[in-house]
N, C-alpha and C positions, 0 to 999 in steps of 0.2 A: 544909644550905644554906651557901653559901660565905660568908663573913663578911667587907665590908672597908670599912676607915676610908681615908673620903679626908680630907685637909688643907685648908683652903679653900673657901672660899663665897662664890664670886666668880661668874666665868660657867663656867669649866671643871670645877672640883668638881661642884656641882647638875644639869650637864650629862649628867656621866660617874654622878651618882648616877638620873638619872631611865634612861639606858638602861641601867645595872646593874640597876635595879629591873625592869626590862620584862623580862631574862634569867631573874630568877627569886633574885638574889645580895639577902645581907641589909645593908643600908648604914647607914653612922653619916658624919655629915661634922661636925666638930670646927673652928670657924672663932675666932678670936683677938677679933674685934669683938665686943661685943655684939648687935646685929641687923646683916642685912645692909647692906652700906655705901649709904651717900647719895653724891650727888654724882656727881665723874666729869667725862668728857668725852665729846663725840658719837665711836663707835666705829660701827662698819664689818662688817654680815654679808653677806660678797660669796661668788659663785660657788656652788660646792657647800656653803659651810655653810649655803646658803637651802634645801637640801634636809636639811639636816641639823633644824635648827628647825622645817622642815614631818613631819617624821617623829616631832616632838614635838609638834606639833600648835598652833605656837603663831606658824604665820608670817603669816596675817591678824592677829594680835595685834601682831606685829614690827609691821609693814608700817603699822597705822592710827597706832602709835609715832613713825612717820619723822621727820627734819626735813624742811622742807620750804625750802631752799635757792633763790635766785633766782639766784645767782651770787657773787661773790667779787671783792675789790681787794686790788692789793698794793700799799702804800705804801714809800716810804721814810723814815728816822727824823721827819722834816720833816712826816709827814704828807701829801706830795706823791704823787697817784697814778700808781703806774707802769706798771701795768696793770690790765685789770678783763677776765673773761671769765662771760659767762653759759651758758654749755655746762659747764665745769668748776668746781668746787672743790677746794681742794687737801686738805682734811681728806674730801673722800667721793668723790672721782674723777667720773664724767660724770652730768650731772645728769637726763642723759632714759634711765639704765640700769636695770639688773633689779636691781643692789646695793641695799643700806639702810643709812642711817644713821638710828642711833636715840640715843638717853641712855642713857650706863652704866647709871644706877640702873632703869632703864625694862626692859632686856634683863635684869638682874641678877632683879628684882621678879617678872617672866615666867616663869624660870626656875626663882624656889625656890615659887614658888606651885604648878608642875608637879610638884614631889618633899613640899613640908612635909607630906602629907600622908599618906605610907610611905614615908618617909627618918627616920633620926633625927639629928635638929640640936643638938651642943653648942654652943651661941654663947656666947660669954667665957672661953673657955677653950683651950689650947694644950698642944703636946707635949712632952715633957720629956725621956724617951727612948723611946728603941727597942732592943727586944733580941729576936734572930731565930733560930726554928732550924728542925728539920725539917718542924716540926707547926704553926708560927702564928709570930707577934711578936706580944711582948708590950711592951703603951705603959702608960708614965707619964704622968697629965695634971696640969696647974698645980692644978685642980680636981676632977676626975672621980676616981672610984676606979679604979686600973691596971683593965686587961684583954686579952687575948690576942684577936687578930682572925688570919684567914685570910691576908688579904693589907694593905698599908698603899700609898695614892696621897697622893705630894707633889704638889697641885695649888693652892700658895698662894704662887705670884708669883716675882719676880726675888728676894726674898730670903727663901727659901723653909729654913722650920726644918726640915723633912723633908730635903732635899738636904745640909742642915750636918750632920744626926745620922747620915745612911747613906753618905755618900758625903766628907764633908771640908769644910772653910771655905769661906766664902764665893768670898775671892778668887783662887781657884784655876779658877774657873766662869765670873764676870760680867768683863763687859770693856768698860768705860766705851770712848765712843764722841763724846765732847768736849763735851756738852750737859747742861744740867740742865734741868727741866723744870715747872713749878708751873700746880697748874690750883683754880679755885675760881671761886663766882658772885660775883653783884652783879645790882642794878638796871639796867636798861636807859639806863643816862644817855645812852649816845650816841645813841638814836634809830634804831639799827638795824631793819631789816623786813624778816626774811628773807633777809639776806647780810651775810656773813663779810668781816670786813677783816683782812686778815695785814696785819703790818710788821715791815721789816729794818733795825735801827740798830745794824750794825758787830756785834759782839758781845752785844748784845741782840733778840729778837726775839720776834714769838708772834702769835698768835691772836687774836679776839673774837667770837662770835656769838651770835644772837639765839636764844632756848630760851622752850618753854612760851607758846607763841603771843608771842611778843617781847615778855613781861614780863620777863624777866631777861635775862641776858649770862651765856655762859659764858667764863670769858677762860683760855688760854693766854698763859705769860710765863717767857721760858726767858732763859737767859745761856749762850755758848760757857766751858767750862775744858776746859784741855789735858788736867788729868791729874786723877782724881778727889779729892773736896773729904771731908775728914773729918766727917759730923754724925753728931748723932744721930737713929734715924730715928723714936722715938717721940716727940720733943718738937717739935710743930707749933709753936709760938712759937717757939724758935730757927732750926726751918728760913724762917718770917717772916721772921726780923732776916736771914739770909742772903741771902733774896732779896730784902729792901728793897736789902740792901748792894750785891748786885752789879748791881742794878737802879738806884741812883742817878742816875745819869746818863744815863736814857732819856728820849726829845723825844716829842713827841708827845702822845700822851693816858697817858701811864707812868705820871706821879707818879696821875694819879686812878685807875688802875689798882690802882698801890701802895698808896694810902690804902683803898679796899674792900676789899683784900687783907684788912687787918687786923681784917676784921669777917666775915670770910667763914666761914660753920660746917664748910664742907665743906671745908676747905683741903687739896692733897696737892701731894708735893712729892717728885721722886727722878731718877735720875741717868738719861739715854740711855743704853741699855746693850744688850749682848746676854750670853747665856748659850749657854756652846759645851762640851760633854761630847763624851765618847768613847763613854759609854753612859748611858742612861739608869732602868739597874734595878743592884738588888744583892739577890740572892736575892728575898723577899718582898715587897721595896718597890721601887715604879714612880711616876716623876715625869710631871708631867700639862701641857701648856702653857708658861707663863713660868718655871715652875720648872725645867724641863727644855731648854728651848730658846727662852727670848725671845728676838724678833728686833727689839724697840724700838718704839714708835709712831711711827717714820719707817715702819715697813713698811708702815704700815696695815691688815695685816693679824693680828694678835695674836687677834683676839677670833674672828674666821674660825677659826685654828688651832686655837683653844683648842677649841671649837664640835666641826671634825670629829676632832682626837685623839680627844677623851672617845667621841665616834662608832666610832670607830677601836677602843679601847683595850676598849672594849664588847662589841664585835662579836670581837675574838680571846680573850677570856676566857671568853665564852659558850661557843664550839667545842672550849678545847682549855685543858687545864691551864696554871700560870701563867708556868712556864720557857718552855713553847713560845709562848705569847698575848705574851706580852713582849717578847720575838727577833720577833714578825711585826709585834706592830703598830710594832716601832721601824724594821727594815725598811721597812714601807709607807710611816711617816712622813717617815723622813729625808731621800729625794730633796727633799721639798716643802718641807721645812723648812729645807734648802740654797738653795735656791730664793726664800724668803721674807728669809732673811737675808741674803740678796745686794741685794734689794730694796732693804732699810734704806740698804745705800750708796748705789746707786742713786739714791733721792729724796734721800738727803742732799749728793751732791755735785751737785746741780740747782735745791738750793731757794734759790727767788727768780723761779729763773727763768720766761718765759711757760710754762705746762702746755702739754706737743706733743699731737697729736693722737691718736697710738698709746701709751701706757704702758706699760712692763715688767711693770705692771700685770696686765694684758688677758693676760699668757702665763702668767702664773704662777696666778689666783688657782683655776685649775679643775685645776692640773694633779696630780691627785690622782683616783681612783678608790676609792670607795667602797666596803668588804668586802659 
């Protein structure tokens, strides 16, 4: 039985583990958290990844998850509305479609409840190296005793320790994109009920909406930099003090924004970015999703991708050893994945403005066929 460790237990790891398991391959997935993560923000399972979750049998589950959105306002720093449209949202596209939005932890929750049960899960723990040769890679864990697996998937994000140990530094891959981005709850102080209010104050901007039948807020709260910002990215208190800092000077509902910030459990916080390779394997080891090809949550579509890769990446290791499964599914993927990261600019040289009626959207999120 083929042996592989995936990186990550997010949505793409657990994904790529529950259809490895339906092949017949033995899985370990190794995630840095202790349990799976909280929090999040409303993500997006549009087009064919709605058949991809229905083939794991968990899209009536998706689906009863939804938000349930009435529409959306874009203000300006002033709090003045500039537009409001009840057809669209800008965080889930048209509100009378076949797409979903649901809560990270909610789709996250869905997914490892499908595999905890013949998957094996190291939670709190991470990799340290890798060393590859004819017959397996062999990993060092922070924790675990070394072991030699079959094959290794980097499937744990834009700053993915798999993609550092096989392939080179960080900053040779990720390409900040001028945005930084902070997401975390709070109570529903503003009274929201089921609609979303964006707002755009010059170099400050974001999100709020209503979760959990409109007892909380999720808020989005970003700041424009040119060129990316030095932190650290395990110390959630300084990425805080950062974005009080660059947040200062936001009008509106900012400062009470800011102040829940500092209470908030779920806090995350990291740069707009994409991730752009030439390839995405080196002998035994294959990158899964954000690790291999973020395209930023301007795309909207991250969690879709991540969804049918692990679909993808499945279905050509099932057929055919791992040199050839690696060359097909990167092939299959990359037209889409060009496509997805075009997107990112797309919405990003637009936002503010009214949503048109046709999206870039609507061509891209199907245009992928399914092995």
């Amino acid at each position: 039985m083929t042996s592989v460790l995936i990186s990550g237990a997010s949505v793409a790891g657990p994904a790529l583990a529950f259809f490895l398991r339906r092949h017949g391959f033995a899985v370990t997935v190794v995630e840095h958290a202790p349990a799976p993560r909280p929090g999040g923000q409303a993500i997006d399972v549009r087009g064919v990844a709605l058949t991809v979750v229905e083939r794991m049998g968990i899209l009536d589950d998706v689906r009863r998850h939804r938000t349930r959105m009435r529409g959306m306002s874009m203000l300006d720093g002033d709090g003045r509305e500039l537009w409001r449209s009840t057809e669209v949202a800008l965080s889930s596209g048209r509100l009378d479609g076949d797409d979903v939005e649901l809560l990270r932890e909610d789709l996250c929750r869905l997914v490892h409840d499908r595999t905890k049960d013949d998957t094996e899960y190291l939670f709190g723990d991470s990799i340290t190296s890798l060393d590859q040769d004819g017959r397996g890679v062999r990993v060092t864990f922070e924790r675990a005793a070394a072991r030699t697996f079959d094959l290794v998937v980097g499937a744990d994000g834009l700053h993915s320790n798999v993609r550092r140990l096989a392939f080179g530094p960080e900053p040779e891959f990720v390409h900040h994109l001028g945005t930084y981005l902070s997401i975390f709850s709070m109570a529903n102080e503003l009274g929201l009920r089921d609609w979303q209010t964006w707002f755009d104050d010059g170099d400050i901007g974001g999100a709020v909406y209503p979760v959990r039948d409109n007892s909380e807020l999720r808020v989005n709260l970003g700041f424009r930099a040119e060129h990316p910002i030095s932190y650290d990215h395990q110390d959630v208190q300084a990425q805080k003090r950062l974005v009080a800092e660059r947040c200062a000077g936001g009008r509106w509902e900012v400062p009470r924004l800011l102040a829940a910030m500092w209470e908030a459990p779920d806090f995350y916080f990291d740069s707009m970015a994409q991730v752009r390779m030439e390839r995405w394997s080196a002998g035994r080891v294959t990158l899964l999703g954000d690790a291999g090809h973020c395209a930023s949550p301007l795309s909207g579509q991250g969690t879709s991708m991540a969804l049918v890769g692990a679909y993808v990446l499945a279905a050509e290791l099932a057929r055919a050893g791992h040199q050839t499964a690696f060359a097909a599914y990167e092939e299959r993927m990359r037209p889409w994945v060009a496509g997805n990261q075009a997107l990112a600019f797309s919405n990003r040289d637009h936002a503010g403005e009214t949503p048109p009626g046709q999206s870039p959207l609507d061509e891209v999120k199907n245009a992928i066929h399914l092995p």
